[in-house]
C-alpha positions in Angstrom: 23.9 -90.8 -12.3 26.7 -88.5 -13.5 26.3 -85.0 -12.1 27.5 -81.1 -13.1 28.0 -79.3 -9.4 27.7 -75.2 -10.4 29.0 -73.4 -7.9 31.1 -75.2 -4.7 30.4 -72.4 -2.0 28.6 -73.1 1.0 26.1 -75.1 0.0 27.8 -76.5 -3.2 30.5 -77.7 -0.4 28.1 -79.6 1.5 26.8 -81.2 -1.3 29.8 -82.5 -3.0 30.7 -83.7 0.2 27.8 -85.6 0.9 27.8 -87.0 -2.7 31.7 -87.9 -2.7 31.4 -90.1 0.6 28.4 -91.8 -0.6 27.2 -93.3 2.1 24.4 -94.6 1.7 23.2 -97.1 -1.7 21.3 -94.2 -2.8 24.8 -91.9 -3.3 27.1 -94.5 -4.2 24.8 -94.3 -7.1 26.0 -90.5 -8.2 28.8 -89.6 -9.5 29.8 -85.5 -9.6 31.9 -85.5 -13.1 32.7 -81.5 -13.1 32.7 -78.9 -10.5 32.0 -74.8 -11.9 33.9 -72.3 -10.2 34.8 -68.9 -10.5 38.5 -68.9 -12.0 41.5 -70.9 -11.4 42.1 -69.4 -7.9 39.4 -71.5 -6.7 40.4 -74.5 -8.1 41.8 -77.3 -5.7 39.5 -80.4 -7.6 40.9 -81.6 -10.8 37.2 -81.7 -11.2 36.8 -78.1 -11.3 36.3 -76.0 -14.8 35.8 -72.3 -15.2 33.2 -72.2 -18.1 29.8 -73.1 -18.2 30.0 -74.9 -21.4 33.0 -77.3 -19.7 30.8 -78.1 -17.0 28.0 -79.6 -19.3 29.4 -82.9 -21.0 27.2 -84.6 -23.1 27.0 -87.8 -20.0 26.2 -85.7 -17.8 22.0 -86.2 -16.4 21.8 -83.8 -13.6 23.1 -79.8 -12.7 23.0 -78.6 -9.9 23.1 -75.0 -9.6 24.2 -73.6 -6.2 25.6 -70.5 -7.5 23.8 -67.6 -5.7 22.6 -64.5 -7.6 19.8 -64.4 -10.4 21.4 -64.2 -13.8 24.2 -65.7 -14.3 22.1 -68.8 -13.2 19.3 -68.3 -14.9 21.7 -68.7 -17.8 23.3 -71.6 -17.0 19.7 -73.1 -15.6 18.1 -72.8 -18.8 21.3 -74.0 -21.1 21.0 -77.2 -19.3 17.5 -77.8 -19.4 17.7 -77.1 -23.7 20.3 -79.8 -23.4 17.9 -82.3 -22.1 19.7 -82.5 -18.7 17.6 -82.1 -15.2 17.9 -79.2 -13.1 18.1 -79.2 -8.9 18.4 -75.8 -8.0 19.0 -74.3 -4.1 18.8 -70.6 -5.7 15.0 -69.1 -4.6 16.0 -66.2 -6.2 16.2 -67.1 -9.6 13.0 -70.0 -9.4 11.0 -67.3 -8.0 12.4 -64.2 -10.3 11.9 -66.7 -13.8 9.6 -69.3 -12.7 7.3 -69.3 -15.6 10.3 -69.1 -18.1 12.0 -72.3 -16.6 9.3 -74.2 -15.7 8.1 -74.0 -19.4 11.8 -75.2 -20.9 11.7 -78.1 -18.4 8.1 -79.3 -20.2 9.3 -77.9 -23.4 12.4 -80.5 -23.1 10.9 -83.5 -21.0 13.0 -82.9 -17.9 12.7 -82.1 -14.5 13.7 -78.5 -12.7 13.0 -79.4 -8.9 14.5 -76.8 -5.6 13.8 -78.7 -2.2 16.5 -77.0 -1.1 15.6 -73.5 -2.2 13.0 -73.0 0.8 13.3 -74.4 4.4 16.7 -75.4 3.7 17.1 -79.0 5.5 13.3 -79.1 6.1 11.3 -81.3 3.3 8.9 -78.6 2.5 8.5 -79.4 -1.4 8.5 -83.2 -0.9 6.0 -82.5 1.7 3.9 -80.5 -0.1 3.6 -83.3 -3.2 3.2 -85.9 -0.4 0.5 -83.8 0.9 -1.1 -83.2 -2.1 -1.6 -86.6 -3.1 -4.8 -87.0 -1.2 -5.6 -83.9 0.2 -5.9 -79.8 -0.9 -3.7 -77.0 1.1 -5.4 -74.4 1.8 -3.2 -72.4 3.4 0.3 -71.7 5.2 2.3 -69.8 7.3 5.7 -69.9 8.9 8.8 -69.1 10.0 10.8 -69.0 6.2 13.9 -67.6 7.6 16.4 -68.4 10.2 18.8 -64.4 10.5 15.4 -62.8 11.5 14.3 -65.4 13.6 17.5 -65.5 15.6 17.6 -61.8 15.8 14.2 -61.5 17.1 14.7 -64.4 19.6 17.9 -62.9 21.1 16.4 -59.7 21.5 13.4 -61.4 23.4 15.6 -63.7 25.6 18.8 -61.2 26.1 17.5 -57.6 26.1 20.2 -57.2 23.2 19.5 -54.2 20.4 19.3 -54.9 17.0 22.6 -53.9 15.4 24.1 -56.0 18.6 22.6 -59.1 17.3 22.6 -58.5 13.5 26.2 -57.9 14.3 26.3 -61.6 16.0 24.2 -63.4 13.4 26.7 -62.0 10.6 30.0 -63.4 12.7 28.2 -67.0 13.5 27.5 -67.3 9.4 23.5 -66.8 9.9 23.7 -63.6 8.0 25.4 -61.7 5.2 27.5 -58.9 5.4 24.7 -57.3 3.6 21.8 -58.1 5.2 18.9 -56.7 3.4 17.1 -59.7 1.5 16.7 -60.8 5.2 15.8 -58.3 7.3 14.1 -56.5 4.8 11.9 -59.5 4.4 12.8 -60.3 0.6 14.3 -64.3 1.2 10.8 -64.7 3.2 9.1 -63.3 -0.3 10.9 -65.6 -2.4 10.0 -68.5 -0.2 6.4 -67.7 -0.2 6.6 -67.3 -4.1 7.9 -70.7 -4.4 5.6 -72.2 -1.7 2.4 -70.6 -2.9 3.6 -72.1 -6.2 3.6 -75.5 -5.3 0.8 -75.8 -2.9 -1.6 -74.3 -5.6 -0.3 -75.3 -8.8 0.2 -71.9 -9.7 2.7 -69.0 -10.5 2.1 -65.9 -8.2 3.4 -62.6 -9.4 6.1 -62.5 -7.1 5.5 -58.6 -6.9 2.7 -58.9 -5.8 3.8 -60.4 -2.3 3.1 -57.2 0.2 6.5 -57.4 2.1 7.4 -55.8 5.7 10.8 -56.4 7.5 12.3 -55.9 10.8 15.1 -53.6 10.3 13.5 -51.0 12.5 12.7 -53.1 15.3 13.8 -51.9 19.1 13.6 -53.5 22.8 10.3 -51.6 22.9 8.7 -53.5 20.1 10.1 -56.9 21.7 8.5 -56.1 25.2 4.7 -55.2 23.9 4.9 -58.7 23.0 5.7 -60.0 26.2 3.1 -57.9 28.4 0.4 -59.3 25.9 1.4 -62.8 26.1 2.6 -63.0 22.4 6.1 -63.4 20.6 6.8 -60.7 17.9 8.1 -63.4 14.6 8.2 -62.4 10.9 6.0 -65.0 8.9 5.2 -65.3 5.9 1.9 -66.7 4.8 -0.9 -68.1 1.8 -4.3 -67.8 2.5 -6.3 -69.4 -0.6 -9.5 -68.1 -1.1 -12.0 -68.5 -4.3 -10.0 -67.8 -7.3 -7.6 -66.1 -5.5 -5.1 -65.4 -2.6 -3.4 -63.4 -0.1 0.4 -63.9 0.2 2.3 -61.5 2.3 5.3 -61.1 5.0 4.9 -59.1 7.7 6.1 -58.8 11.1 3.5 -60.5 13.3 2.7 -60.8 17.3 1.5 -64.5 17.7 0.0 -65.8 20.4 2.2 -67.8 23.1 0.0 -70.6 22.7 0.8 -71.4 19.1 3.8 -73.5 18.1 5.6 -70.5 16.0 5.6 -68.4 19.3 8.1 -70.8 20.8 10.6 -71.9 17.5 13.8 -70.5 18.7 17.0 -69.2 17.4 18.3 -69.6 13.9 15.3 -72.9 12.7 12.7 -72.5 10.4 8.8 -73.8 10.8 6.3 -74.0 8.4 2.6 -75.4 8.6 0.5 -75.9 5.8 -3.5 -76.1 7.0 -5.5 -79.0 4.8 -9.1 -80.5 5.3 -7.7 -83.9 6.6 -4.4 -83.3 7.8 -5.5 -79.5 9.4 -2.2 -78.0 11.0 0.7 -80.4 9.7 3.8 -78.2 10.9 7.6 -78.8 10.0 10.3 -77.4 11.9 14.7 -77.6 11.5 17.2 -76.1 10.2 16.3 -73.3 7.3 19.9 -73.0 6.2 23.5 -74.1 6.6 26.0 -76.1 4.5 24.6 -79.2 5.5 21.0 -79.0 5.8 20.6 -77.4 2.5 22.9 -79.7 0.9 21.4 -82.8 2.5 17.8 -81.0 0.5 19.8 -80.8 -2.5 21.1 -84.5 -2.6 17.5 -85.8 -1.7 16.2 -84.2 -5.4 18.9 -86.1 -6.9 17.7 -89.2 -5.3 14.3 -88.2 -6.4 15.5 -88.0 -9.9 17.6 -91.7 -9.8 14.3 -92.9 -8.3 12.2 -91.7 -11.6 9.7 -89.7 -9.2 7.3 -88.2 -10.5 8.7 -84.2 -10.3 6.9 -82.5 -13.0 5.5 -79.2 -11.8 2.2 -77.7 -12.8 1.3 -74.0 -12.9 -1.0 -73.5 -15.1 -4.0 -72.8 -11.9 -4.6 -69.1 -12.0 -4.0 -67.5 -8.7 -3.7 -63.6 -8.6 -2.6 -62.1 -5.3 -5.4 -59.7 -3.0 -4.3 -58.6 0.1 -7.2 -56.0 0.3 -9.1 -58.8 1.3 -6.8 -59.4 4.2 -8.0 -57.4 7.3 -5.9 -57.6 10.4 -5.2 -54.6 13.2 -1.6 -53.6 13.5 0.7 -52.6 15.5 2.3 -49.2 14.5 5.1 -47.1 15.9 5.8 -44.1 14.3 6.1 -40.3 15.0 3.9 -39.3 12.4 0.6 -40.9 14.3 -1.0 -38.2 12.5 -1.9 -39.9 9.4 -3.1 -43.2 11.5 -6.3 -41.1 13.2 -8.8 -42.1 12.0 -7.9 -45.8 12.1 -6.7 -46.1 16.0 -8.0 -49.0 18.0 -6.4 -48.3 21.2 -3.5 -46.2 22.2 -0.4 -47.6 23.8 1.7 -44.9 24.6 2.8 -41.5 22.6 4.3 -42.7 19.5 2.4 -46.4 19.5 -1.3 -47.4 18.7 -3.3 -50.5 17.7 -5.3 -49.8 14.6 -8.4 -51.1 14.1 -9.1 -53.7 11.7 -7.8 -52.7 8.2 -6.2 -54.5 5.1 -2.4 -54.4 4.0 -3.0 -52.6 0.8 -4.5 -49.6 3.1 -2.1 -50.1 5.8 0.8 -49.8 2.8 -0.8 -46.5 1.4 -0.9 -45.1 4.8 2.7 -45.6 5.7 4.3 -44.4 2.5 2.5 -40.9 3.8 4.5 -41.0 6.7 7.5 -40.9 5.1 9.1 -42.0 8.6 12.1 -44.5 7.9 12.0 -45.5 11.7 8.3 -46.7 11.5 8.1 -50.1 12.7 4.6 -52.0 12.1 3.3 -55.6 12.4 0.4 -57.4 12.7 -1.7 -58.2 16.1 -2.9 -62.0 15.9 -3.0 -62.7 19.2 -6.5 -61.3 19.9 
């Protein structure tokens, strides 16, 4: 199976390397033909082209994309699928941003777009998920979708470090970027939901309609309610299917010490997806990295030299309602004024517990506040 790599940066590194030594009887099986990278000053493969149109040789049966970014991808995405040639993608951005569009060229051109490695990184969510499927209906999910966060917010527990101090750390170890927003503003976690719902219900969620929080505000303070209420403070992301409908959202949550996602530390990921059979089926490694992703990445190939089946349905209609969604809060603010006539308990002078509300309230409320140092997250634990 002759292959196009796009892209040879992190995770296009990992895979080329992975493919190259073929190991296994599976990878002795793939061949990578042409390598797509920037310009000449990347070039150290005679492998290597700088134009899309080089990479795609009329031999070649799979690309895979490992580029970053949305459209510039997209591009090259849906030129190979019109050329007949399958698609394994690591890029959530651009499956959750077009999904519609490129899931309807792959049916339109009898080939496959699959992106194992787009969510979870080295953790089999996807294959899982079609696995799962098989003989049983997911109803819902939640977890732990992304690694920066998780190690910021575990360091901070287990160190007493502030948030810049660890942010700082995750950016020098590699776990985030320089800019950081998609993950601490809670955007990757989005994505992955997207893509998760997607699978899980056959479906294609409106990816703005995915209520988002992040952590960026978080302080010690937030960390230690936590502890004196025998709960960790994680952001999640989760699916709740209901009739006709769902709630998909990421927020900041406190979860009980009790449940597995309390207890996943530093930079892994965890998801569990709830089913009638199975119940609680959870999955826990390594969300990111040159290897585990890449190691996701070469398993779709393998997939694809194996003739799985790897179509993708989404024609189930599933429309995001978080109204429906009633939690209470945790919210710190200055501006406690607007949150009167919804406090539950209060902690201290700038902190309360809200009573039971839903996330499309709770959202309204806070744009009022207009306080950019708010921090808020849901209260699971009791």
């Amino acid at each position: 199976m002759k292959i196009a790599l796009l892209g040879h940066g992190n995770v296009g590194k990992g895979v080329s390397y992975i493919v190259d030594k073929g190991n296994t009887s599976f990878t002795k099986q793939l061949e990578i033909k042409k390598i797509l990278v920037k310009d000449e000053s990347e070039a150290i493969d005679e492998r290597m082209v700088f134009n899309i149109d080089d990479a795609l040789d009329e031999d070649i049966d799979v690309v895979v994309e490992c580029l970053g970014g949305i459209e510039f991808p997209f591009i090259c995405i849906s030129k190979a699928l019109n050329m007949k040639k399958h698609v394994v993608t690591s890029n959530k951005k651009v499956m959750a941003t077009y999904y519609d569009e490129l899931v309807a060229l792959a049916k339109k051109n009898d080939v496959n777009i699959i992106f194992e490695g787009s969510v979870g990184g080295g953790i089999p969510v996807m294959s899982n998920i079609r696995h799962t499927k098989r003989v049983d209906e997911i109803s819902d999910f939640i977890g732990i979708f992304n690694g920066t966060t998780n190690f910021i917010l575990d360091k901070m527990l287990k160190e007493g470090q502030c948030f810049q101090d660890v942010l700082a750390k995750a950016q020098k170890l590699g776990y985030a970027e320089s800019d950081p927003s998609d993950d601490i503003d809670g955007h990757d976690v989005k994505y992955k939901c997207c893509l998760t719902g997607n699978m899980v219900w056959d479906t294609s969620l409106n990816l703005d309609d995915i209520t988002t929080f992040g952590v960026r505000t978080v302080n010690q303070k937030d960390i230690d309610f936590g502890q004196k209420n025998q709960s960790t403070l994680k952001l999640v992301g989760r699916g709740i299917k209901k009739a006709g409908h769902a709630q998909v959202f990421v927020l900041p949550e406190y979860i009980a010490n009790n449940d597995i996602l309390a207890h996943v530390p530093s930079n892994l990921n965890c998801i569990v997806f709830k089913s009638d059979n199975l119940t609680a089926a959870s999955y826990i490694g390594q969300g990111a990295g040159t290897f585990p992703t890449a190691h996701a990445v070469v398993q779709d190939i393998v997939s694809l030299l194996n003739n799985e089946d790897l179509k993708i349905k989404n024609d189930n209609k599933v429309y995001i309602n978080n109204k429906e969604y009633s939690s209470k809060f945790y919210v710190r603010t200055k501006n406690l004024e607007y949150f009167k006539d919804y406090i539950h308990r209060e902690i201290e002078a700038e902190v309360i517990i809200t009573k039971p509300m839903d996330l499309y309230k709770l959202k309204k409320l806070i744009e009022k506040t207009d306080d950019k140092n708010m921090f808020v997250a849901g209260v699971s634990y009791d």
